[in-house]
C-alpha positions in Angstrom: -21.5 199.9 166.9 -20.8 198.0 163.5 -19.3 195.2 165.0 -22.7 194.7 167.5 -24.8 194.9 164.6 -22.7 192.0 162.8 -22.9 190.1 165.7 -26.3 190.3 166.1 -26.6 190.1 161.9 -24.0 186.8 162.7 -26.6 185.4 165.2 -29.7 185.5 163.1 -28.0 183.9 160.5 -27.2 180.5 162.4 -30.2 180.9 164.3 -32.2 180.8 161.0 -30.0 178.2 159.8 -30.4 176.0 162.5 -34.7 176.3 162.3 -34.5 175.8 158.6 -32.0 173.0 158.6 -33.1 169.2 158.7 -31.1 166.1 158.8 -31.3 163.7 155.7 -32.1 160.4 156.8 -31.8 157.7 153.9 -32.9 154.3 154.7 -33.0 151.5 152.5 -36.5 149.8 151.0 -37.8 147.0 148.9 -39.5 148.1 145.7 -39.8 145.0 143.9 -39.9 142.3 146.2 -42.3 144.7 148.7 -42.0 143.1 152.5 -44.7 144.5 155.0 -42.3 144.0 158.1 -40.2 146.6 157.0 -43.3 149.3 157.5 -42.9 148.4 161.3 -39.3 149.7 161.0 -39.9 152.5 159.2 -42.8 153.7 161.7 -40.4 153.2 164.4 -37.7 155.4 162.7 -39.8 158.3 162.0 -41.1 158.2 165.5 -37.7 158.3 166.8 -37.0 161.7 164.4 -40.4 162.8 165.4 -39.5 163.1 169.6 -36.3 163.8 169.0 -37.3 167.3 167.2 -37.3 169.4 170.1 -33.6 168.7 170.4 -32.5 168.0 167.0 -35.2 169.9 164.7 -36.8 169.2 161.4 -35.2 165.6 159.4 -36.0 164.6 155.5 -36.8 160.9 154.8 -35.5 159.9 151.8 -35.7 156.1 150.7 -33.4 154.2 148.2 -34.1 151.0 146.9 -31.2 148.4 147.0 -33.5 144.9 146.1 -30.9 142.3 144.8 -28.6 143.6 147.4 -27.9 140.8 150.4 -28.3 141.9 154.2 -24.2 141.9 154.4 -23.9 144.0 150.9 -26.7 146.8 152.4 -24.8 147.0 155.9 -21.2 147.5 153.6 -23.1 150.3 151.7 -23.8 151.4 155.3 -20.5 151.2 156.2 -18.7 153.5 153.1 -21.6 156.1 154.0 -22.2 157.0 151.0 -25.7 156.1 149.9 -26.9 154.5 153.1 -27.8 156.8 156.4 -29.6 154.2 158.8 -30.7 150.6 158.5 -32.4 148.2 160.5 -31.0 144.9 161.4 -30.2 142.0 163.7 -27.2 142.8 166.0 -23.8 140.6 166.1 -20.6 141.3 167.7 -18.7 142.5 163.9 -21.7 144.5 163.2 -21.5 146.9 166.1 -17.8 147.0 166.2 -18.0 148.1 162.2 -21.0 150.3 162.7 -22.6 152.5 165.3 -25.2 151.3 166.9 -28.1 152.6 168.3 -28.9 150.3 171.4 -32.5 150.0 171.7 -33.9 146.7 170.7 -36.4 147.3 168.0 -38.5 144.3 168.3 -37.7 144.4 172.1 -35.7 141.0 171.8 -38.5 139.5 169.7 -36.1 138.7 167.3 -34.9 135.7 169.6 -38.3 134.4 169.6 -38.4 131.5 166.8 -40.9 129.7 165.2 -40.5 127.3 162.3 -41.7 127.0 158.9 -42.0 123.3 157.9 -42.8 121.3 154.7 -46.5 120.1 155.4 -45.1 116.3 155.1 -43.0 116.9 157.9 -46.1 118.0 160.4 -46.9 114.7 161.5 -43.4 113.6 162.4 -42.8 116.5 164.2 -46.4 116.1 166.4 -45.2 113.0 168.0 -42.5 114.9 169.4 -42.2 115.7 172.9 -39.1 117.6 173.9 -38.0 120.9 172.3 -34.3 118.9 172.8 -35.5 116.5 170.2 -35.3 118.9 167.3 -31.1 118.8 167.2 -32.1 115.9 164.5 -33.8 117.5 162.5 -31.9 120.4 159.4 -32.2 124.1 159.3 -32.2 126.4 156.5 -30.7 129.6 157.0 -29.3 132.8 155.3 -25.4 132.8 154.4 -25.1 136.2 155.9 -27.3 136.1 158.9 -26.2 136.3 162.3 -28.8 133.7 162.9 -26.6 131.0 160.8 -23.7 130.5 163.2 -25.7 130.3 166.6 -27.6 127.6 164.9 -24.3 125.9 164.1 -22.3 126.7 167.4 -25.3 125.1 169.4 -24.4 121.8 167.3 -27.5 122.1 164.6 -26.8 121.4 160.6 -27.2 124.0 159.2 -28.5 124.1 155.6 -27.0 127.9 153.7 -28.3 130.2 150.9 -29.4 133.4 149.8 -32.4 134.7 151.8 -35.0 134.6 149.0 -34.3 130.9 148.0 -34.8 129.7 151.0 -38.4 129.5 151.0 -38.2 127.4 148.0 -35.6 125.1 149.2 -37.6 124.2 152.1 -40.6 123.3 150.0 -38.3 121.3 147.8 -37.2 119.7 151.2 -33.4 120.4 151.1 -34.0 121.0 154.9 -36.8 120.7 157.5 -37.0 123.7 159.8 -36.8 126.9 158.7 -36.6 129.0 161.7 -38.5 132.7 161.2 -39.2 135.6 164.3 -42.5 135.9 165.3 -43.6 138.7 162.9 -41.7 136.9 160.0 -44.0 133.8 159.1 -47.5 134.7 158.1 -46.8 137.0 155.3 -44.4 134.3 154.1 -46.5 131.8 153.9 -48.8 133.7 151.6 -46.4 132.6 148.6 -45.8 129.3 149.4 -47.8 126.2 148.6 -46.8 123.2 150.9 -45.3 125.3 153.8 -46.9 125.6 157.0 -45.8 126.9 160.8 -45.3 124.5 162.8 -47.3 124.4 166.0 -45.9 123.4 169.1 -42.1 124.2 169.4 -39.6 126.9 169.2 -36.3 128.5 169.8 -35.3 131.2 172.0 -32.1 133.1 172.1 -30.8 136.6 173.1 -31.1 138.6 169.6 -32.0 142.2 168.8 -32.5 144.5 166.1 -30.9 147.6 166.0 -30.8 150.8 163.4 -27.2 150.9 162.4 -25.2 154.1 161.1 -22.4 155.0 159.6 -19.4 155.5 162.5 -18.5 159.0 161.2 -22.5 160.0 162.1 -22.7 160.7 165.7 -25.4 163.0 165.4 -27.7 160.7 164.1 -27.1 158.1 166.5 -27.7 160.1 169.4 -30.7 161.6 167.6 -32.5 158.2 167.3 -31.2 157.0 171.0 -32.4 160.1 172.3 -35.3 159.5 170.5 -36.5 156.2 170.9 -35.7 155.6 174.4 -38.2 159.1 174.6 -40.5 157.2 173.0 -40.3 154.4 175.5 -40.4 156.5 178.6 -43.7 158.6 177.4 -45.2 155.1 176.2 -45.5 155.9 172.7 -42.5 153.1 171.1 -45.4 150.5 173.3 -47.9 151.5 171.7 -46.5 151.3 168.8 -45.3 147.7 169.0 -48.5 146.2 170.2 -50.8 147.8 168.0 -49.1 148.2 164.7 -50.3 145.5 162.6 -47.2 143.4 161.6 -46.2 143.3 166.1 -49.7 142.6 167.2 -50.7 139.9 165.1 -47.3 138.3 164.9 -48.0 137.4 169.0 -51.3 136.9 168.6 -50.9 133.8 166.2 -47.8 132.6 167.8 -48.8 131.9 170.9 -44.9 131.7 172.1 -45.7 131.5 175.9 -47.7 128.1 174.6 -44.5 126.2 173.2 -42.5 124.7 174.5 -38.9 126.0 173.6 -35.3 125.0 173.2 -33.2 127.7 174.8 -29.9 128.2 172.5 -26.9 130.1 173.5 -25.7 133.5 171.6 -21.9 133.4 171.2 -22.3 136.6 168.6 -23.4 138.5 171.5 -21.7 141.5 172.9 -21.7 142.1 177.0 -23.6 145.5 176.2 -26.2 144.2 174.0 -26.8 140.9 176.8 -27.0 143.4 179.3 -29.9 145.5 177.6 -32.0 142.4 176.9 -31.4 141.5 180.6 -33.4 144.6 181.3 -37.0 144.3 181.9 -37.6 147.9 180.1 -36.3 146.7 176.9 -38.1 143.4 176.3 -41.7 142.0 175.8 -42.1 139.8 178.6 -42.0 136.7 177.2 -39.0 137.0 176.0 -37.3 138.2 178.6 -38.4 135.4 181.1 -36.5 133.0 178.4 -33.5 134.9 178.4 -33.3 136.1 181.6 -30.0 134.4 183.4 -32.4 134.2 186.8 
């Protein structure tokens, strides 16, 4: 009789534990230098935790602010485990053999989608253009630790290197010409620069996609957020959320990508698994996935 009651005592306890408990989900955010874009990814991650409730209960958001830290640095901090539970970036070969990945493209492959920031003096040189194949002469700027930087190189460009939030000065100093930025990326930019404007008729388009990231020793998070957002895409709500929330929406509204002409580059920092994903219609916008698509 005593050791029923203890059993049943035994099960209340962890079934009241389990209610009560929540998963801590620290992501990093920018304080000081404040970017809009990243409220896109943080409304995708707590829709994720939100549909993946009913199978993984109650979670805590907790931000930490790592502002002079480079993309590389945050993804170490990732890596050690220790400050870092989840962060948003674009996907390369190292980066998903040192993390774990969640494998649903964030941005739906839009991250592949390029437009370019160029000095105003370049505009008219680059309207008497007429191929997309024509811009191979002209320099990119790029950041030292993107993933962006060597397919720009391995497809024969030169490539121009710094720290990500110098680059928009260098390219109104003119230490390079095109400063290739993903759809959503551009507009806000160009709010604090004075000579810079997007250029109007071109761009670049390569398999890419942004992925959360965790630390390899937290399964349970990963298959949370997997669970989770591909939920959200079967029931319609990640859609809904990309084409109405305002950083998505008006990014393709002023790009008008499907009116340019593009130069298709090759990914070498692509894994199979990742290609394979953005091959598949229910991952991509449209767009993008007519550009990439090997048919």
């Amino acid at each position: 009789m005593i050791a029923s009651i203890k059993l049943v005592l035994t099960f209340i306890l962890l079934t009241s534990y389990s209610i009560c408990a929540s998963d801590l989900v620290r992501y990093n955010i920018s304080k000081e230098f404040a970017d809009p874009k990243q409220d896109y990814y943080i409304a995708l991650l707590r829709l994720a935790l939100n549909k993946s409730r009913d199978k993984y209960g109650a979670y805590q958001l907790s931000e930490n602010s790592f502002d002079h830290t480079p993309q590389g640095r945050t993804l170490e901090i990732l890596e050690q485990g220790k400050l870092l539970d989840v962060h948003w970036s674009m996907t390369s070969i190292q980066r998903e053999k040192s993390l774990a990945t969640v494998y649903v493209p964030l941005l739906k492959g839009m991250m592949g989608a390029r437009l370019f920031l160029i000095h105003k003096d370049s505009e008219e040189r680059l309207s008497l253009l007429n191929s997309p194949a024509q811009l191979m002469s002209f320099t990119l700027g790029s950041g030292i630790d993107w993933p962006d930087t060597s397919i720009y190189e391995k497809n024969g460009f030169v490539v121009v290197t710094s720290m990500a939030a110098l680059l928009p000065k260098m390219l109104e100093e003119k230490r390079f010409e095109l400063f290739p930025r993903a759809l959503h990326e551009p507009w806000t930019e160009l709010q604090s620069m004075n000579s810079a404007v997007v250029e109007s008729k071109f761009a670049f388009c390569y398999p890419a996609a942004m992925y959360f990231f965790v630390n390899k020793n937290n399964r349970r998070l990963k298959e949370r957020l997997t669970y989770g957002l591909n939920k959200a895409i079967e029931d319609g709500s990640f859609d809904k959320l990309f084409f109405n929330h305002p950083i998505t929406r008006e990014a393709i509204a002023k790009a008008k990508f499907e009116e340019r002409k593009a130069l298709k580059l090759q990914n070498p920092n692509l894994s199979g698994h990742t290609r394979d994903i953005l091959f598949n219609p229910k991952y991509t916008w449209q767009p993008i996935h007519q550009c990439i698509s090997p048919n």
